[in-house]
C-alpha positions in Angstrom: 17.0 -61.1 59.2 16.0 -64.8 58.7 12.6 -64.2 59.3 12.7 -61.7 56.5 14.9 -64.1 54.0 18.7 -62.7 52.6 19.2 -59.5 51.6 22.5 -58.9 49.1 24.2 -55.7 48.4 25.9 -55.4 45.1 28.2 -52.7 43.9 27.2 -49.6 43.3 28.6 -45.8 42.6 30.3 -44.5 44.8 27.6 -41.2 45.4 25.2 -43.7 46.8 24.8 -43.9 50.3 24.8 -47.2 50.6 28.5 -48.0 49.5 30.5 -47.3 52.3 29.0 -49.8 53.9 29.5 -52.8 51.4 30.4 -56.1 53.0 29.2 -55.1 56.6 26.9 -56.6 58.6 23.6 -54.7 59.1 23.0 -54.4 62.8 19.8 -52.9 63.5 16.5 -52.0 61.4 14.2 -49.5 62.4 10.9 -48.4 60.4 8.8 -45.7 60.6 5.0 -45.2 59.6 3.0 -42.3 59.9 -0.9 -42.7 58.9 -1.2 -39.5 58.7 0.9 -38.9 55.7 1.6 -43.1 54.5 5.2 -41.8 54.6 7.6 -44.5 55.5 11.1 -44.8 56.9 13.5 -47.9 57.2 16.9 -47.2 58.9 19.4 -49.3 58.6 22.7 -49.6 60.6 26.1 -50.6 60.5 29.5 -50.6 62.0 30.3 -47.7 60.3 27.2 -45.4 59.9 23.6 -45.5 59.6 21.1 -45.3 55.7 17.5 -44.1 55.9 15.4 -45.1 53.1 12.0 -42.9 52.9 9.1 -42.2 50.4 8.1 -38.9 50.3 5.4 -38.2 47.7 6.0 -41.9 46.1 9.7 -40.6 45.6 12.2 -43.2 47.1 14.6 -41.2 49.2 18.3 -42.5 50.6 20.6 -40.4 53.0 23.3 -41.4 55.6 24.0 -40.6 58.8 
């Protein structure tokens, strides 16, 4: 993620999706566009699991896989 400059997690609740994976090194990033809909998707993952950030309707959306 150089090319992008330094990302930094801080602590969060645990409900969030991304707090189980605090202090872990982010491994791949995929994004998503559709022009059809401007929707976009950013998955990120990690040792232990994967986040998917997503607008839908200019709501910010967060899950886990």
């Amino acid at each position: 993620m150089a090319e992008s400059g330094r990302v930094e997690v801080a602590p969060i609740h645990r409900e969030a999706p991304f707090a189980d994976h605090l202090g872990e090194t982010v491994l791949a990033v995929y994004e998503e566009a559709d022009p059809d809909t401007g929707r976009l998707a950013l998955e990120l993952t990690f040792e232990s699991g994967r986040v998917r950030c997503e607008t839908w309707s200019g709501d910010l959306r967060l899950s886990s896989k």
